[in-house]
C-alpha positions as CSV (number, residue, x, y, z in Angstrom):
1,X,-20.2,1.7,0.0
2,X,-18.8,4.9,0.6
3,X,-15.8,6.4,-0.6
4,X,-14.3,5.9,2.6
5,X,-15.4,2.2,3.0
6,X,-13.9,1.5,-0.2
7,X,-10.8,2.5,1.0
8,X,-10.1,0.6,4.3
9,X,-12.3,-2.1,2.8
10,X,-9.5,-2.6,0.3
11,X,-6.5,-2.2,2.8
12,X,-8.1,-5.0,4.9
13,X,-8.3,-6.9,1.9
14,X,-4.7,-6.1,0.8
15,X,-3.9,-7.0,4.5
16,X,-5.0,-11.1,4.5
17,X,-4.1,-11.1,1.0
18,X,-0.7,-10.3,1.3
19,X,-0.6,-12.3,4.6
20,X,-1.3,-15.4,2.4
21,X,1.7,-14.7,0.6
22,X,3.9,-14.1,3.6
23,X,3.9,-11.1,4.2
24,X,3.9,-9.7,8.3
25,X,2.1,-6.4,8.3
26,X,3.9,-4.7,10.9
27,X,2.2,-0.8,10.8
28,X,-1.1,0.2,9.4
29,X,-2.1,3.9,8.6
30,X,1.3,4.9,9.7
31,X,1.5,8.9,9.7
32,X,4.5,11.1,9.4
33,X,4.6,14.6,8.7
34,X,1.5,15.2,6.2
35,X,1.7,12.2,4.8
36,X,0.7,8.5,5.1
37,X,1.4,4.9,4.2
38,X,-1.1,1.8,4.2
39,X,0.7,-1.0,5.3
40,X,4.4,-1.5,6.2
41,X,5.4,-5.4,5.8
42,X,8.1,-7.4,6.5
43,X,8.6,-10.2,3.4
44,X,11.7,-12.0,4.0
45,X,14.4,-9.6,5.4
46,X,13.0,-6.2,3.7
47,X,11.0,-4.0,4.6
48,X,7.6,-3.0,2.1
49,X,5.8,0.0,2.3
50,X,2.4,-0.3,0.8
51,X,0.0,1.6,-0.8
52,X,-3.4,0.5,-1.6
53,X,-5.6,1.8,-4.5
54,X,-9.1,0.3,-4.6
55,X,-12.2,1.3,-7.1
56,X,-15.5,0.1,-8.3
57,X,-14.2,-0.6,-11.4
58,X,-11.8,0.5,-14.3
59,X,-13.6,2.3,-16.0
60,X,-11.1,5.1,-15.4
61,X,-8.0,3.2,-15.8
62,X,-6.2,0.5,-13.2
63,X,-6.4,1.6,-9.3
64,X,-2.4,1.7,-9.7
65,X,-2.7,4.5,-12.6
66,X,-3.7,6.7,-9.0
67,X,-0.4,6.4,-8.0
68,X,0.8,9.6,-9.2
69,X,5.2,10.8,-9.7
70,X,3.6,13.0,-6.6
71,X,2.1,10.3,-4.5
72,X,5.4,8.6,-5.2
73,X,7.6,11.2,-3.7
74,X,5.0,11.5,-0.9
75,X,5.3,8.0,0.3
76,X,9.3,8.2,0.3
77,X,9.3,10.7,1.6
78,X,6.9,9.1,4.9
79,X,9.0,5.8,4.4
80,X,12.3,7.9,4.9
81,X,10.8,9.1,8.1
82,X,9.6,5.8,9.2
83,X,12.8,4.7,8.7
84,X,14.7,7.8,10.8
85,X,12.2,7.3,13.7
86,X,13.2,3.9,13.9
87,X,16.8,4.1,13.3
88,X,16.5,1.6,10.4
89,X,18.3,3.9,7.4
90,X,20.1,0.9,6.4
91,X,17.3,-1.4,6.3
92,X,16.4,-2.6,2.5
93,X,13.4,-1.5,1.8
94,X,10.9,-1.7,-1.4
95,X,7.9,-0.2,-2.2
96,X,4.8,-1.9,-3.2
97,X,1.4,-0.9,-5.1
98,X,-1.8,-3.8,-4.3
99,X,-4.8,-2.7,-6.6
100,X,-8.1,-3.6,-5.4
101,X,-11.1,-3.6,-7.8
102,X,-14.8,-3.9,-6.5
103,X,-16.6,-5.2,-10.0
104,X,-20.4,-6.5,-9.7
105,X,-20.3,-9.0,-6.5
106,X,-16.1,-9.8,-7.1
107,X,-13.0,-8.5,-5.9
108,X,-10.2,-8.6,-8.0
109,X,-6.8,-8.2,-6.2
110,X,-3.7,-7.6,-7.7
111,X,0.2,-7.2,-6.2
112,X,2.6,-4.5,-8.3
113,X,6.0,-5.4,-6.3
114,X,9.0,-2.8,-6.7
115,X,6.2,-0.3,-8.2
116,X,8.6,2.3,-7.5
C-alpha cells in the first residue's frame, strides 16, 4: 500500500469509525483556498472538522505528532472558510485528530477530540 492508499485508506476507516460513534460525516476532502480538511461531521449540534493521520507504524512517533502548530493554523484557517461559504460563523465548531495505525495485519484507531 502506497503512500497514497494509506491515506484514504485511513479516512475511510476514520469515516465508519466515527459513524459508529454518531457522528454524520457531512463533507469529505473539502478544499478551500490551498488547503484541505478530511472529514467535516455533525456530532450532536457542533460541527467537527477532521483530520486524519494514518502510518504503518510508530516507529516515528503517534500519527497525531504529524499534526504540526502549522497544519493547525492550516485547517482553521479552511474551517473558517467552510464556515464563511456557508454562512455558518456562528456555528460551534471543534476540531478533531483520528490516528490510524497499520501494524502487521491490525488497525488500531484512535479519536483525539478538541485536539486543537
Amino acid at each position: 500500500m502506497n503512500r497514497k492508499e494509506q491515506g484514504l485508506r485511513g479516512e475511510d476507516l476514520a469515516a465508519r469509525y466515527l459513524e459508529g460513534l454518531g457522528y454524520r460525516i457531512v463533507e469529505r476532502n473539502y478544499r478551500f483556498d490551498r488547503g484541505e480538511i478530511d472529514l467535516i461531521a455533525s456530532d450532536g449540534d457542533e460541527l467537527v472538522f477532521i483530520e486524519v493521520k494514518a502510518r504503518r507504524s510508530d516507529a516515528f512517533g503517534p500519527p497525531e505528532d504529524a499534526v504540526t502548530p502549522q497544519k493547525e493554523e492550516q485547517i482553521r484557517r479552511v474551517a473558517e472558510g467552510y464556515l464563511f461559504e456557508r454562512g455558518i460563523e456562528d456555528q460551534s465548531c471543534r476540531f478533531d485528530v483520528v490516528a490510524v495505525t497499520f501494524t502487521s495485519g491490525e488497525t488500531d484507531i484512535r479519536l483525539i477530540r478538541n485536539a486543537f
